[in-house]
C-alpha positions in Angstrom: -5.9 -17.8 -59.7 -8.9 -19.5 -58.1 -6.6 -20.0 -54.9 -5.4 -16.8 -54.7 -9.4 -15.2 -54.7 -10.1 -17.8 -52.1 -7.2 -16.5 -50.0 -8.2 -13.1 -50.4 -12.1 -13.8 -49.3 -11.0 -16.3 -46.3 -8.5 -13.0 -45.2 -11.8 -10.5 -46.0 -14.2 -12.8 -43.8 -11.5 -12.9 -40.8 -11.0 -9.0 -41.4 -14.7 -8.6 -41.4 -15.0 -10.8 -38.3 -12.6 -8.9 -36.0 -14.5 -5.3 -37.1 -18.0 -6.9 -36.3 -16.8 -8.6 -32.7 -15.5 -5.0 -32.0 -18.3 -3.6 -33.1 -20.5 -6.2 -30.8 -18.7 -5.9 -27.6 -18.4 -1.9 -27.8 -22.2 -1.9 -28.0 -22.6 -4.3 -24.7 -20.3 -2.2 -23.2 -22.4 0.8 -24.0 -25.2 -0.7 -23.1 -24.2 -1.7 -19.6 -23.1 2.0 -19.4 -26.0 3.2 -20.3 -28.1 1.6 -17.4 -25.9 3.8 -14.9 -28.5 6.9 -15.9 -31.1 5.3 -14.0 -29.3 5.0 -10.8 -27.5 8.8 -10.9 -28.2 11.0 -8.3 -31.3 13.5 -8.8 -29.0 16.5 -7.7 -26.6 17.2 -10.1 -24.3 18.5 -8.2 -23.8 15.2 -6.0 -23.1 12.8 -9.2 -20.0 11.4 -9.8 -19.3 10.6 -13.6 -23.2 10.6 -14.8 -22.9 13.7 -16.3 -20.0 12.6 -18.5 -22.0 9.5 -19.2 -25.1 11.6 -20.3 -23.1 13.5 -22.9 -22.0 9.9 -24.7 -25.8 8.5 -24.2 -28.2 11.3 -24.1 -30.9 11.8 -21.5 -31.0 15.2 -20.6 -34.9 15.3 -20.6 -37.0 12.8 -18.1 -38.4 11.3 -20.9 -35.3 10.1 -22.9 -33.7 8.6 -19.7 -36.0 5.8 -19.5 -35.5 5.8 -23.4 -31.5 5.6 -23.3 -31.6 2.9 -20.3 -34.0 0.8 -22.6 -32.1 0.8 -25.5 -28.9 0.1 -23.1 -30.7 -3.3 -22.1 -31.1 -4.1 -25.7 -27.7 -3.1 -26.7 -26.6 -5.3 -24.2 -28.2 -8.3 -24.7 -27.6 -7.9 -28.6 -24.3 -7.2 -28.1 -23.8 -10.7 -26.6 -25.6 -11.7 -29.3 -23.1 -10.4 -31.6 -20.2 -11.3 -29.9 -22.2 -15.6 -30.3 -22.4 -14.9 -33.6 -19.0 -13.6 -34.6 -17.5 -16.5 -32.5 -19.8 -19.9 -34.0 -19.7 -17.6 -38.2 -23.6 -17.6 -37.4 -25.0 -15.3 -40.4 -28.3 -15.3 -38.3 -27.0 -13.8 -34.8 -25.2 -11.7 -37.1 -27.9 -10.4 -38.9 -29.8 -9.8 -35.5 -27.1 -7.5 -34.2 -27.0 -6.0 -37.2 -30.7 -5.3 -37.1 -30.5 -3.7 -33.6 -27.9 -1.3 -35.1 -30.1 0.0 -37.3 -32.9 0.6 -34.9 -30.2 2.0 -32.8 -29.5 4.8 -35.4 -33.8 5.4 -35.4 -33.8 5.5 -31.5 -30.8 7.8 -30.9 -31.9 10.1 -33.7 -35.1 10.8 -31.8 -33.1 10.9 -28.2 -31.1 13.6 -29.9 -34.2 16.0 -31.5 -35.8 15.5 -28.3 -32.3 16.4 -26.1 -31.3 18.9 -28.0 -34.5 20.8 -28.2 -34.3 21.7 -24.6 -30.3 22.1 -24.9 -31.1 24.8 -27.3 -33.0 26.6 -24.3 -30.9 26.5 -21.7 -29.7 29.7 -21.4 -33.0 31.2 -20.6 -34.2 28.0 -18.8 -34.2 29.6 -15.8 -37.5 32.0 -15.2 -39.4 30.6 -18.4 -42.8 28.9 -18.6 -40.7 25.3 -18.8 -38.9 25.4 -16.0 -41.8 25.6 -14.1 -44.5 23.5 -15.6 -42.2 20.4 -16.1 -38.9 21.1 -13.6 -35.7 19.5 -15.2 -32.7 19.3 -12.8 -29.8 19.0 -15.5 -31.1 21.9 -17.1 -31.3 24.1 -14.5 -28.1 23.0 -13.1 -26.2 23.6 -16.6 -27.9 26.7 -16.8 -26.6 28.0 -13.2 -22.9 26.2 -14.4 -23.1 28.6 -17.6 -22.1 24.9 -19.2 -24.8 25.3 -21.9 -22.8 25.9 -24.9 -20.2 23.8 -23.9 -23.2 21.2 -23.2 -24.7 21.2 -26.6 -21.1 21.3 -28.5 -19.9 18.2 -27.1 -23.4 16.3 -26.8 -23.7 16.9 -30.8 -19.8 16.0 -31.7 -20.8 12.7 -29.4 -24.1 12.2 -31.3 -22.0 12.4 -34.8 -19.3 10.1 -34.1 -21.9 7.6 -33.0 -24.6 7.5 -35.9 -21.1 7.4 -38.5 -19.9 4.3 -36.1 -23.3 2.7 -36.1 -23.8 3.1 -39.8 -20.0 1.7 -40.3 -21.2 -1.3 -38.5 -24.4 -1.6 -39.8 -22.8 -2.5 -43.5 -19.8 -4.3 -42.0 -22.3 -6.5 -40.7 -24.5 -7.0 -43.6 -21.3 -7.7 -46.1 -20.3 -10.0 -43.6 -23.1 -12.0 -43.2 -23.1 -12.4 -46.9 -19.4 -13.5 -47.0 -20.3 -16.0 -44.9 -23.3 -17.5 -46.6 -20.9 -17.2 -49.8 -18.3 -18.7 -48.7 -19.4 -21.6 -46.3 -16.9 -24.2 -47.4 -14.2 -22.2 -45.3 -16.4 -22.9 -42.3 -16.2 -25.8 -41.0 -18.5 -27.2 -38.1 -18.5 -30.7 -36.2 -21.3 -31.5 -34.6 -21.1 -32.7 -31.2 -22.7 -36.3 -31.3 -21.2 -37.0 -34.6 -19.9 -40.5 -34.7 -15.9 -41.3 -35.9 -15.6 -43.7 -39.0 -16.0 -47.4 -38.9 -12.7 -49.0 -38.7 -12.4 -52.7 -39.5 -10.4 -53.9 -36.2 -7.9 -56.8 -37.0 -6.7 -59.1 -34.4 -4.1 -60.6 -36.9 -0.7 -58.6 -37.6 0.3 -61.1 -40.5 -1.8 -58.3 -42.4 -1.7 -54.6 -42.6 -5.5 -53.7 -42.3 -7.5 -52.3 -39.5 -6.4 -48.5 -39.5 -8.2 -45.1 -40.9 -5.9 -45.6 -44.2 -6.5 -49.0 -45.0 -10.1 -50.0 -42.8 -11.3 -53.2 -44.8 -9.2 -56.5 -45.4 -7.6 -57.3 -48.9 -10.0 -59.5 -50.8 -7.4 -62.2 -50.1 -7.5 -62.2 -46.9 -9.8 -64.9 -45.5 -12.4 -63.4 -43.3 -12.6 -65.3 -39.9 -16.0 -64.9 -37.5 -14.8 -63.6 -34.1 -17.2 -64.8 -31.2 -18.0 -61.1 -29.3 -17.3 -63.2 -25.8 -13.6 -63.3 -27.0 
């Protein structure tokens, strides 16, 4: 019975380990993406797949651009990070990607308010008191599209399916951390300047000593002195 369990938690950890490298290169992948909102083209018109990018990341309003491009630099990074840990069963570069998952779910929450609070004006965007105190360019160009509605639809199905698959990875990462630290005889680590075993070299075949499975002499075998110069 004891074997079987320890199958089932050495299948659990590899499980757990495929969902959590998924998890870590999707978020470097995002986070790479994420950078492209900084270099889009101030006239909406003129972009070429920004706009489709803004509706996965946010950054509809001046502010949350810099915001989103930030946390794409850290999702990056941490992503690699996760991808490390995943790869060497470090619990500890784990644990840090896990971390910035959480913050993640804080950060995008607040992108979102702050997004959609302006989404929800679009329609009248155009003429009010906003539009020309603090000009927005995506606003005014949804507006003129009449893609407001559609806009906000899509932007808040996005937002969903992103905090569920951050919270998803946020426990898959914590139970797997703890798999790991509970099960650490299945991982096994050499270290690089380890040294092999001392083997007793013979230079006598009348006996059979000096391999791994037999390394010292049979105490009846009469130990000679061997001059190093020979």
């Amino acid at each position: 019975m004891a074997k079987g369990k320890g199958t089932r938690d050495a299948i659990s950890i590899t499980n757990m380990r495929i969902i959590v490298l998924g998890f870590a290169i999707c978020t470097a992948i995002y986070g790479s993406v994420s950078l492209m909102i900084l270099f889009a083209d101030q006239n909406p018109s003129q972009r070429f797949l920004s706009d489709e990018i803004r509706l996965a990341t946010g950054g509809f309003v001046p502010s949350t651009k810099f915001i989103t491009a930030g946390l794409g630099i850290l999702g990056l990074l941490f992503g690699v990070v996760g991808v490390l840990g995943c790869y060497d069963y470090n619990s500890g570069q784990v644990r840090l990607f896990g971390g910035f998952l959480q913050l993640r779910i804080v950060v995008c929450a607040f992108i979102f308010s702050v997004d959609f609070l302006d989404l929800n004006r679009c329609e009248v965007w155009v003429g009010s008191a906003d539009a020309n105190l603090h000009y927005n360019a995506d606003m005014e160009h949804l507006n003129l599209s009449q893609e407001c509605s559609w806009t906000r639809t899509i932007y808040t199905i996005g937002w969903i399916i992103d905090f569920m698959s951050n919270a998803i990875g946020c426990f898959i990462a914590s139970r797997f951390c703890v798999r790991m630290d509970e099960n650490v005889l299945y991982l096994i680590k050499t270290e690089a300047k380890s040294q092999p075993p001392s083997v007793f070299v013979s230079r006598c075949n009348d006996y059979d000593y000096g391999s791994i499975s037999q390394p010292s002499p049979p105490e009846d075998v009469p130990r000679i002195k061997i001059d190093e110069g020979v």
